[in-house]
ChimeraX commands (.cxc) that place a marker at each C-alpha (Angstrom):
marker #1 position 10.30,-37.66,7.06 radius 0.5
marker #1 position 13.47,-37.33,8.46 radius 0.5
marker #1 position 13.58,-36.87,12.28 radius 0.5
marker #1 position 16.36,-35.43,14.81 radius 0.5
marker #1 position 16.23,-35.32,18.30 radius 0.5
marker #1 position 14.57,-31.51,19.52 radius 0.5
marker #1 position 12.28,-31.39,16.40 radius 0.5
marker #1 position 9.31,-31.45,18.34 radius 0.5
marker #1 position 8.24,-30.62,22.20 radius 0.5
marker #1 position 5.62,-31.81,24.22 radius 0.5
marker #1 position 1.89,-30.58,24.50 radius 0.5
marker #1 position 2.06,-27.61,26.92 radius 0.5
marker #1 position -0.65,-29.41,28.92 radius 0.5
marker #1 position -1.21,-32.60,28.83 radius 0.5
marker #1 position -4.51,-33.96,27.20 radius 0.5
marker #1 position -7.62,-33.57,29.13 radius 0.5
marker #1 position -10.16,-35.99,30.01 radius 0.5
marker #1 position -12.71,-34.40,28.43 radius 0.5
marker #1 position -10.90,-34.13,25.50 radius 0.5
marker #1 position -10.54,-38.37,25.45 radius 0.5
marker #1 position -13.95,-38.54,26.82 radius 0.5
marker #1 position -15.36,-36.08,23.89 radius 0.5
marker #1 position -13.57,-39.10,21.69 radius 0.5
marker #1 position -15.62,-41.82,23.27 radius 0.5
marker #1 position -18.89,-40.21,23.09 radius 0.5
marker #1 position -18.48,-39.37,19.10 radius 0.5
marker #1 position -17.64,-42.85,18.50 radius 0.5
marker #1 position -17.20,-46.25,20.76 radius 0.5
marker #1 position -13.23,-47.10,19.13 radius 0.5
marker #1 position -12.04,-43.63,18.26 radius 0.5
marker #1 position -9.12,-44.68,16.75 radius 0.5
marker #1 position -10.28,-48.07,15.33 radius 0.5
marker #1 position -8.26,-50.06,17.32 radius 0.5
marker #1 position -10.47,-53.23,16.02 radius 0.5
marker #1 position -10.65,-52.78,12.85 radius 0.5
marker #1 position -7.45,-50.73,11.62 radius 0.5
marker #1 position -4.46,-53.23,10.31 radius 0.5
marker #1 position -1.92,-50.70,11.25 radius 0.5
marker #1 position -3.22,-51.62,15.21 radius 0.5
marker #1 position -3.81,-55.24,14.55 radius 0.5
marker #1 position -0.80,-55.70,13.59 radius 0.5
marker #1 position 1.25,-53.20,15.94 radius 0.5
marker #1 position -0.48,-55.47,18.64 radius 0.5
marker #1 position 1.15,-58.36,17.35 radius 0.5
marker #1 position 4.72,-57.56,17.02 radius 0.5
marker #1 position 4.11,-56.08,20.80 radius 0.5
marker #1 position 2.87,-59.60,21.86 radius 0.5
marker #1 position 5.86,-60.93,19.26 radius 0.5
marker #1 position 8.43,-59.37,20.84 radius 0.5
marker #1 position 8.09,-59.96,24.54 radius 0.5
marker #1 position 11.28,-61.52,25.77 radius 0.5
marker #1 position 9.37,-64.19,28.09 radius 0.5
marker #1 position 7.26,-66.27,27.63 radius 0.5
marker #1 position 5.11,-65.74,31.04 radius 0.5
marker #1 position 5.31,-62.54,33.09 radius 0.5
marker #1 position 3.89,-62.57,36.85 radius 0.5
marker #1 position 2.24,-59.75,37.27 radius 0.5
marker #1 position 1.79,-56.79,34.73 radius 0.5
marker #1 position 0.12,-53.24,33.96 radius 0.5
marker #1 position -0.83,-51.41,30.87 radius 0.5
marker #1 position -1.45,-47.88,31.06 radius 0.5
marker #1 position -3.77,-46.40,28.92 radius 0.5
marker #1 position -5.43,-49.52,27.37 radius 0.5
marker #1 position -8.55,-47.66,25.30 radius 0.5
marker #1 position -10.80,-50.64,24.01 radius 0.5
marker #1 position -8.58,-53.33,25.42 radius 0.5
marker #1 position -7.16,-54.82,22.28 radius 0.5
marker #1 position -4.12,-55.49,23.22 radius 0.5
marker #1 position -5.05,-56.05,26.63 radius 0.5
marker #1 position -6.72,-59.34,25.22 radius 0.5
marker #1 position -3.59,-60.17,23.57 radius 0.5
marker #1 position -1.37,-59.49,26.97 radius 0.5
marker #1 position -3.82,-61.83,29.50 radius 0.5
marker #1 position -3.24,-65.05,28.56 radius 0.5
marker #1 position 1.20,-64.15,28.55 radius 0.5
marker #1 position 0.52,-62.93,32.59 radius 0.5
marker #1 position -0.31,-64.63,35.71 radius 0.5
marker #1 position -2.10,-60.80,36.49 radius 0.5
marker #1 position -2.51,-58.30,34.44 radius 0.5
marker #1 position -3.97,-54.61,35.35 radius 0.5
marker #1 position -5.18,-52.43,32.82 radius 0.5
marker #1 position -6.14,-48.86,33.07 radius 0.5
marker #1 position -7.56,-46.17,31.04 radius 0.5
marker #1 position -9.27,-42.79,31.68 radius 0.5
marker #1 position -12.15,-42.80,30.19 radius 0.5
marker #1 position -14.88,-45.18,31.25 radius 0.5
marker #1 position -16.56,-45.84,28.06 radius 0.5
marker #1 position -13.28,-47.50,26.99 radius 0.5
marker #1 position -12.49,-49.45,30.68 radius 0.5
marker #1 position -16.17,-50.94,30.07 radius 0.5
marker #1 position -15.17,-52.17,26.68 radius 0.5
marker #1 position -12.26,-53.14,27.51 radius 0.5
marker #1 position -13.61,-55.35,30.40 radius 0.5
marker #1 position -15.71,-56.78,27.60 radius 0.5
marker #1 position -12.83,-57.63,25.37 radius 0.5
marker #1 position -11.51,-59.42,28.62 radius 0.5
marker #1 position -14.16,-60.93,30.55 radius 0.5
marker #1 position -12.92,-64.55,30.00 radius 0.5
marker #1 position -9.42,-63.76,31.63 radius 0.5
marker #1 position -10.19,-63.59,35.48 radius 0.5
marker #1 position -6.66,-62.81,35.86 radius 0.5
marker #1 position -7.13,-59.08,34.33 radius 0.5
marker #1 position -8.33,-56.43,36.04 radius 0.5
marker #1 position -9.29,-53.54,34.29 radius 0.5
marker #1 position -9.99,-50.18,35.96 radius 0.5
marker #1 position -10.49,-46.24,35.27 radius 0.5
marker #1 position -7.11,-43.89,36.41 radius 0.5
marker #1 position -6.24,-40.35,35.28 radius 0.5
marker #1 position -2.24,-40.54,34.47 radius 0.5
marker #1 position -0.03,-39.79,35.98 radius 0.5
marker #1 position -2.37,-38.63,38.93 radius 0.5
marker #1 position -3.67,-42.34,39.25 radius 0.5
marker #1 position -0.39,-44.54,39.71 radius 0.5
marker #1 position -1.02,-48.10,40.94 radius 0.5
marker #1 position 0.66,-49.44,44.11 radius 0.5
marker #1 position 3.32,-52.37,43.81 radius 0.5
marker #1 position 5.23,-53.36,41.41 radius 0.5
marker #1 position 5.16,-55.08,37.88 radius 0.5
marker #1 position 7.69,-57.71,35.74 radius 0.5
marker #1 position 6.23,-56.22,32.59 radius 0.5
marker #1 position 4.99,-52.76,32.11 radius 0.5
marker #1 position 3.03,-51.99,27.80 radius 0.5
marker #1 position 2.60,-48.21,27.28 radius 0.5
marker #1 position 1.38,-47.80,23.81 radius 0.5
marker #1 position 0.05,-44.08,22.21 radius 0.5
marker #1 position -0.37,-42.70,25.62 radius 0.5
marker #1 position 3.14,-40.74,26.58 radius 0.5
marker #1 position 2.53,-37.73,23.47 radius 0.5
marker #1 position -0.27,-36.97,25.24 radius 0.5
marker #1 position 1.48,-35.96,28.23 radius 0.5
marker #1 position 3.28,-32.48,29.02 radius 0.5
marker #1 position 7.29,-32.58,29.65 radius 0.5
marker #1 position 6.02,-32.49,33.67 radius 0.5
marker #1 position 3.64,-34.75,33.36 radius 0.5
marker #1 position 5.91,-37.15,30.99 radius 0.5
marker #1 position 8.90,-36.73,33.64 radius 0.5
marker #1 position 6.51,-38.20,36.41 radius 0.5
marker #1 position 4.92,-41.13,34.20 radius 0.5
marker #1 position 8.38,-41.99,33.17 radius 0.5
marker #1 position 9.78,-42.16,36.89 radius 0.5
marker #1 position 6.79,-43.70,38.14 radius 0.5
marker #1 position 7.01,-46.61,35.22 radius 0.5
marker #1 position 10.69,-47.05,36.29 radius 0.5
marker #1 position 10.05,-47.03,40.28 radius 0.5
marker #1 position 7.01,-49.73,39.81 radius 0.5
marker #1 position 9.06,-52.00,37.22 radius 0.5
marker #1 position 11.13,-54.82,39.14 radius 0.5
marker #1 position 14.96,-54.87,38.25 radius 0.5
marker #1 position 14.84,-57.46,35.30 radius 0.5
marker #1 position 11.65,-56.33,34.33 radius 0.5
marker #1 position 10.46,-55.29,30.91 radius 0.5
marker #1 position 8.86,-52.27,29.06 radius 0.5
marker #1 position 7.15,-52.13,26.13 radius 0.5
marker #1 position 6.78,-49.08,24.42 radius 0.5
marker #1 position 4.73,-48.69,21.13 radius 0.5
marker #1 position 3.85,-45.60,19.72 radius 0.5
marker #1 position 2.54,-44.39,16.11 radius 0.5
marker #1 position 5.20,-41.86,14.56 radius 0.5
marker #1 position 1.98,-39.06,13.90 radius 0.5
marker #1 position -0.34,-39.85,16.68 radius 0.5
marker #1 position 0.15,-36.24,18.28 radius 0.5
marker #1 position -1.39,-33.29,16.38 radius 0.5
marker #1 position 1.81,-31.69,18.39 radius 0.5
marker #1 position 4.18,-33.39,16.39 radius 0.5
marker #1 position 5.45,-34.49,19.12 radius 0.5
marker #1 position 5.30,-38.36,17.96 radius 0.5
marker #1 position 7.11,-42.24,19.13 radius 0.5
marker #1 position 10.25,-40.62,17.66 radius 0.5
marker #1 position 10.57,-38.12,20.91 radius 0.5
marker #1 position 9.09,-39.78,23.69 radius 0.5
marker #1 position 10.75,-43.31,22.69 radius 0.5
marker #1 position 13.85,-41.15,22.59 radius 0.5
marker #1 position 13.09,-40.00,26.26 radius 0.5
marker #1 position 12.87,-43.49,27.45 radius 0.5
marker #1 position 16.16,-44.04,25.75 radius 0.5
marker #1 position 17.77,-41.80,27.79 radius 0.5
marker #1 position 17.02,-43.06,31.17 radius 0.5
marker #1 position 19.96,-45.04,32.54 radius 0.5
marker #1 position 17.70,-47.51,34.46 radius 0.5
marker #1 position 17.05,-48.81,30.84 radius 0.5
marker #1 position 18.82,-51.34,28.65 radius 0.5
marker #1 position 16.93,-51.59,25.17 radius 0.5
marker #1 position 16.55,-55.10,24.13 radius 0.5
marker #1 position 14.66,-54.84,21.02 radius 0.5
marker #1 position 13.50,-51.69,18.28 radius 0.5
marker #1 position 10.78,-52.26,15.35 radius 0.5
marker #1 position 11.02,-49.25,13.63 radius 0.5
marker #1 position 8.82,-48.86,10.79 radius 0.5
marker #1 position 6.95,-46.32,8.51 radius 0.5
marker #1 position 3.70,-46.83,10.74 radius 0.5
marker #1 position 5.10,-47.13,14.33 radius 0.5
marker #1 position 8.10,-47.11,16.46 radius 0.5
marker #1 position 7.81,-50.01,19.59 radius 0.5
marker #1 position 10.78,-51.27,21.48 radius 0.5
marker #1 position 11.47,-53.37,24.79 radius 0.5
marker #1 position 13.66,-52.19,27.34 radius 0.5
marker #1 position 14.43,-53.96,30.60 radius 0.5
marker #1 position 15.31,-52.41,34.12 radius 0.5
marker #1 position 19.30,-52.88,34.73 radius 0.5
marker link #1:1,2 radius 0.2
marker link #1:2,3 radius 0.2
marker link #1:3,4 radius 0.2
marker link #1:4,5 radius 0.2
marker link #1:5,6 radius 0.2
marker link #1:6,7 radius 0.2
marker link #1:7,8 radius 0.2
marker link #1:8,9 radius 0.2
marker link #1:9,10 radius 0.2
marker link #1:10,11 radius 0.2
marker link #1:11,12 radius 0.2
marker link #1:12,13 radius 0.2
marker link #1:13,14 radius 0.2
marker link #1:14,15 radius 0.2
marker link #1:15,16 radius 0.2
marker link #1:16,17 radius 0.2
marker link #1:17,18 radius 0.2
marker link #1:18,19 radius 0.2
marker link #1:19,20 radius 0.2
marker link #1:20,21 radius 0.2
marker link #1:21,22 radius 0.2
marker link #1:22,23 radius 0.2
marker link #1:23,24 radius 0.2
marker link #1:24,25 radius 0.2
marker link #1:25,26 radius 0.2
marker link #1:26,27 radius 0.2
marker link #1:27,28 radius 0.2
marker link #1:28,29 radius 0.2
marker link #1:29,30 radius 0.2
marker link #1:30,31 radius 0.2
marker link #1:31,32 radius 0.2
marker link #1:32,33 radius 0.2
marker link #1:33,34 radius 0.2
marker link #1:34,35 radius 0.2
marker link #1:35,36 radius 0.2
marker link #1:36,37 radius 0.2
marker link #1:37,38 radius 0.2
marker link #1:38,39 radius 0.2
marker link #1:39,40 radius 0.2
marker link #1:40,41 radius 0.2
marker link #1:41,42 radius 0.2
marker link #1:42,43 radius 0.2
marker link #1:43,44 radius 0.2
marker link #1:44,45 radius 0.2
marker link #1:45,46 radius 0.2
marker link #1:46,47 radius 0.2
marker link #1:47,48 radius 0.2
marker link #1:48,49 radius 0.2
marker link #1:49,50 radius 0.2
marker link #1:50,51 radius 0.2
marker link #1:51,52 radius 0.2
marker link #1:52,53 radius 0.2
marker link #1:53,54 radius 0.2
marker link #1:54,55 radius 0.2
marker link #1:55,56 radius 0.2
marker link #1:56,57 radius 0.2
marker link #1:57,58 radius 0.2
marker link #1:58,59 radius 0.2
marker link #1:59,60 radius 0.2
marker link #1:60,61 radius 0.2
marker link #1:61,62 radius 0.2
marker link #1:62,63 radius 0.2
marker link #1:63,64 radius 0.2
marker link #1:64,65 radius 0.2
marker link #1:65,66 radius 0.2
marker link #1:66,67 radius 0.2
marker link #1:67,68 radius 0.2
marker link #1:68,69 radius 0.2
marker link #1:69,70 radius 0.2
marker link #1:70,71 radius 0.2
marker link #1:71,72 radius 0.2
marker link #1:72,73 radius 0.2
marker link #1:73,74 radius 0.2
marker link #1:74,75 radius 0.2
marker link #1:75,76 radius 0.2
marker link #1:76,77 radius 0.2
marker link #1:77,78 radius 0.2
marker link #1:78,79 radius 0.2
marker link #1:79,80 radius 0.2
marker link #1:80,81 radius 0.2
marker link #1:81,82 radius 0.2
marker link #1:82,83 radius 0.2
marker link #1:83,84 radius 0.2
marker link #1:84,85 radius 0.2
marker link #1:85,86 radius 0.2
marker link #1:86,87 radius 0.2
marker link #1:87,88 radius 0.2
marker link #1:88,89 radius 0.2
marker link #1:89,90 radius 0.2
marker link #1:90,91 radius 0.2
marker link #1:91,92 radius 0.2
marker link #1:92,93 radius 0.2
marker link #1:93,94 radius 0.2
marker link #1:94,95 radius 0.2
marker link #1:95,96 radius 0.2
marker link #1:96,97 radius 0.2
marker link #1:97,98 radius 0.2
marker link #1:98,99 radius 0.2
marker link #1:99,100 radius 0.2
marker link #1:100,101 radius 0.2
marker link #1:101,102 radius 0.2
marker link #1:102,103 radius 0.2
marker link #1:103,104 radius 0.2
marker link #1:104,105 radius 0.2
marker link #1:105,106 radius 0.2
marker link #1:106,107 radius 0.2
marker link #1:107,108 radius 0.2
marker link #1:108,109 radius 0.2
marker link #1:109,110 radius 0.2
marker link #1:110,111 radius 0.2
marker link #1:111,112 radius 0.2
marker link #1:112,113 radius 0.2
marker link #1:113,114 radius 0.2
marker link #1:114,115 radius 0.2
marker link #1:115,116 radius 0.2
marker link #1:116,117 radius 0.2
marker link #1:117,118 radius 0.2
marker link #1:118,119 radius 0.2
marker link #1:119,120 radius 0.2
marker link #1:120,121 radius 0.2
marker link #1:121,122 radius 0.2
marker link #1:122,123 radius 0.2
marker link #1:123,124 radius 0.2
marker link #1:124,125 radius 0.2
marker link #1:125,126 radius 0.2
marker link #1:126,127 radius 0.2
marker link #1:127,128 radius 0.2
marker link #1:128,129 radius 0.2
marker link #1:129,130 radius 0.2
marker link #1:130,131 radius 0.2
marker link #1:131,132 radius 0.2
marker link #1:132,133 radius 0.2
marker link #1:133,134 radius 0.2
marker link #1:134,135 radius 0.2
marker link #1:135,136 radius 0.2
marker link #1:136,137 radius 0.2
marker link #1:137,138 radius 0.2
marker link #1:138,139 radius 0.2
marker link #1:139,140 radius 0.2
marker link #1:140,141 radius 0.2
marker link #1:141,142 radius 0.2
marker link #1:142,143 radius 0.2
marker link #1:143,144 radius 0.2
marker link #1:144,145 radius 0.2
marker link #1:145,146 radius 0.2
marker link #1:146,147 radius 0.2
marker link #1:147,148 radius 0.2
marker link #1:148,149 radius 0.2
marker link #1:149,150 radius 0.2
marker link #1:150,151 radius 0.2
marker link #1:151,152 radius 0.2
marker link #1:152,153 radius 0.2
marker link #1:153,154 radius 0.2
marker link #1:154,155 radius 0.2
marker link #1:155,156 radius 0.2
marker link #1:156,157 radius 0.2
marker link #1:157,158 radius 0.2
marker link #1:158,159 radius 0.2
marker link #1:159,160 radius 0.2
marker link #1:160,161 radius 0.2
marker link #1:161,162 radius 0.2
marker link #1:162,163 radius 0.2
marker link #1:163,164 radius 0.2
marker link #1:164,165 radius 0.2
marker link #1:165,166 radius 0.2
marker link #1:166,167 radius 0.2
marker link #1:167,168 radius 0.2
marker link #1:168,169 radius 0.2
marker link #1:169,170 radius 0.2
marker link #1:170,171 radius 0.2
marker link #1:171,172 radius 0.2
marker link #1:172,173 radius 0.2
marker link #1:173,174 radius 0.2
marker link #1:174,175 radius 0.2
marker link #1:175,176 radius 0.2
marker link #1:176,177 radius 0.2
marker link #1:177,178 radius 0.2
marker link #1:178,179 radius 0.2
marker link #1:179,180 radius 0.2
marker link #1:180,181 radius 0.2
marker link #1:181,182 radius 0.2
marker link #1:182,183 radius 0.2
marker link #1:183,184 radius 0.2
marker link #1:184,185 radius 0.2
marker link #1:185,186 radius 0.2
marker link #1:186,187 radius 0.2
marker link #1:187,188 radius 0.2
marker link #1:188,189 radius 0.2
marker link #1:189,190 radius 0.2
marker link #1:190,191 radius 0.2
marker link #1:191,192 radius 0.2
marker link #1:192,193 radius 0.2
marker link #1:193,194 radius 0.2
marker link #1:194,195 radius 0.2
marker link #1:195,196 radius 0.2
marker link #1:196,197 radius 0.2
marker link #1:197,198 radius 0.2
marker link #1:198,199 radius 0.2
view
């Protein structure tokens, strides 16, 4: 399909708790995360592509299941890893548990915003869920909490969003922001991830 910026907008509200916890209490991985290829191997070019080889200390908003967050622990001195629902932060603390340098803890976005700041920052298939407002603030807040050097790693499926509004539009509102330098784009029938760092 052939995309231009403006084709889509933004939920009107962003996606409600209940609606992810409705998810989790049909089924344990609502989206498959460990057993879908299309993840597995979206996890791996994420892990693939991070500029460093060691990052100090990092967050992942939005981690579901914790598959990637598995991936990300043993690349961080600290990692912190957050998701709504608490179905998915106790799996996720499964898919962890040998890592004692990962924390991983329930937080409402972008109500819940951790204090500090990171060297590495991995949103995937969270920022389509979000209205413009609410995208605005989690954007900000993502810049204000990454150090200057620091990377982001954005990975998002193209059709994720039953909005339409897909990785296409919000990668393209990461794009935008001036703080960011993009370092790397994977753009491919399945997903759309990219790295940017903080100027």
């Amino acid at each position: 399909m052939t995309r231009t910026q403006g084709d889509a907008q933004p939920p009107q509200a962003s996606f409600s708790l209940d609606h992810f916890t409705g998810l989790y209490e049909a089924k344990d991985d609502p989206w498959d995360n460990a057993i879908k290829w299309q993840d597995q191997r979206k996890y791996a070019v994420a892990v693939a592509s991070l500029p460093r080889e060691r990052y100090r200390r990092a967050y992942e908003p939005g981690c579901a299941v914790g598959r990637l967050t598995a991936l990300l622990a043993p690349r961080c001195d600290e990692l912190l890893a957050v998701d709504c629902v608490p179905a998915a932060v106790e799996q996720a603390r499964a898919a962890v548990s040998a890592h004692l340098n990962t924390t991983v803890v329930t937080a409402m976005l972008p109500a819940d915003l951790p204090p500090g700041t990171f060297d590495l920052i991995v949103v995937g298939d969270l920022l389509y869920y979000l209205s413009a407002p609410d995208l605005t603030i989690m954007l900000d807040a993502m810049i204000a909490r990454l150090e200057p050097g620091g990377d982001l790693v954005a990975a998002h499926f193209r059709d994720r969003s039953p909005t339409g509004y897909d990785g296409f539009n919000v990668h393209g509102a990461l794009a935008a922001r001036p703080e960011l330098s993009r370092l790397v784009t994977h753009d491919d029938e399945w997903f759309l991830l990219e790295v940017f760092r903080r100027l």
